[in-house]
C-alpha positions as CSV (number, residue, x, y, z in Angstrom):
1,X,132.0,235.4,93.0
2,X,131.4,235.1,96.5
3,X,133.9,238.0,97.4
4,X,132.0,240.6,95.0
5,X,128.4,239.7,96.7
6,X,128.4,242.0,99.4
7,X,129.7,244.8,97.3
8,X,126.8,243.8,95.2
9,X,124.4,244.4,97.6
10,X,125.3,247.1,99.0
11,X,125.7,248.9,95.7
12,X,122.2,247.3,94.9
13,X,121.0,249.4,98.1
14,X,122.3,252.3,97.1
15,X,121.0,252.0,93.5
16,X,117.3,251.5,95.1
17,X,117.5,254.5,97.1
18,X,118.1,256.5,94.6
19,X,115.6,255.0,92.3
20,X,113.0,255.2,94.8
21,X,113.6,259.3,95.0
22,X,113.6,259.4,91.5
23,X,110.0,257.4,91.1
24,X,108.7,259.7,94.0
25,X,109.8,263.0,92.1
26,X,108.8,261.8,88.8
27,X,105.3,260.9,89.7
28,X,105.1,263.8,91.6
29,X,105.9,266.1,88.4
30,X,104.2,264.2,85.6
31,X,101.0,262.8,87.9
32,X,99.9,266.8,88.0
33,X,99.9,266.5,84.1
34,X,97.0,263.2,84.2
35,X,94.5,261.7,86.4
36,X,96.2,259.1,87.9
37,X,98.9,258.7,90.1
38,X,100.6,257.8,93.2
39,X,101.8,258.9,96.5
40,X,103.8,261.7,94.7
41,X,100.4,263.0,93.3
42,X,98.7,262.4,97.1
43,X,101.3,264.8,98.6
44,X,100.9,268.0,96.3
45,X,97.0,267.7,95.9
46,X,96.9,267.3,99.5
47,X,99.9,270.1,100.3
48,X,97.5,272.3,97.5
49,X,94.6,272.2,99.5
50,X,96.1,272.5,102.8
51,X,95.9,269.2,104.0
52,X,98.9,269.0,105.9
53,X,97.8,265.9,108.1
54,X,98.0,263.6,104.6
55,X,100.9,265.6,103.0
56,X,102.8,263.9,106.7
57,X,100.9,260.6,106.1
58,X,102.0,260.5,102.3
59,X,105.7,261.5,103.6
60,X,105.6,258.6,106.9
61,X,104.8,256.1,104.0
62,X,107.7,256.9,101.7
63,X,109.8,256.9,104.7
64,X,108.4,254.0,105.4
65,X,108.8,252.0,102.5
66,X,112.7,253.1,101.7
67,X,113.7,251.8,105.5
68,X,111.6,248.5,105.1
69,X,113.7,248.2,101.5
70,X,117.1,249.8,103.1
71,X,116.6,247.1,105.8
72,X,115.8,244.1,103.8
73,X,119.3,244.7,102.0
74,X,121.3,245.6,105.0
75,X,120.2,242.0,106.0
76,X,121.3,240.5,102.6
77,X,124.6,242.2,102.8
78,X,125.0,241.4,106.6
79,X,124.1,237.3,105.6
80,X,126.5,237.4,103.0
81,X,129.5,238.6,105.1
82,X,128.5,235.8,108.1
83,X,127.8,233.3,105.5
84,X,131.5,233.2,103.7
85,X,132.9,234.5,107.1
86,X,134.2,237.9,105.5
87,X,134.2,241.7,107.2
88,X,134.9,245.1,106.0
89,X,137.1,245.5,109.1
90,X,141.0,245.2,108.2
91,X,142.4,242.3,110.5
């Protein structure tokens, strides 16, 4: 078990990137459709009335929020490795 946790993690990273680009895209679509919505929604009402300043605010927050998340498992992978006193790095 304790070999397979930083793959884990790390596939666990990758899996939440991707997730969060598709819950970005797919609110961006389907929040035109109704009346509520998210940042997705904030960033093409805002990019079709010209409002440039928010469309960058809406885009610094995504970017934001998928570092802070990217981060927070780079630091559970990196634990995992210095916990059980494993590397990636061939000996």
């Amino acid at each position: 078990m304790m070999l397979i946790l930083p793959g884990v993690i790390a596939a666990a990273r990758i899996g939440c990137a991707r997730a969060w680009r598709s819950i970005i895209s797919s609110e961006a679509i389907f929040g035109i459709i109704g009346t509520s919505g998210g940042l997705g929604l904030y960033i093409y009402v805002n990019r079709a009335y010209g409002n440039l300043t928010k469309v960058m605010v809406g885009v610094i927050l995504i970017i934001l929020v998928s570092v802070i998340i990217d981060k927070i498992f780079v630091g559970l992978e990196k634990l995992t490795v210095k916990k059980w006193r494993m590397s990636y790095e061939r000996e």
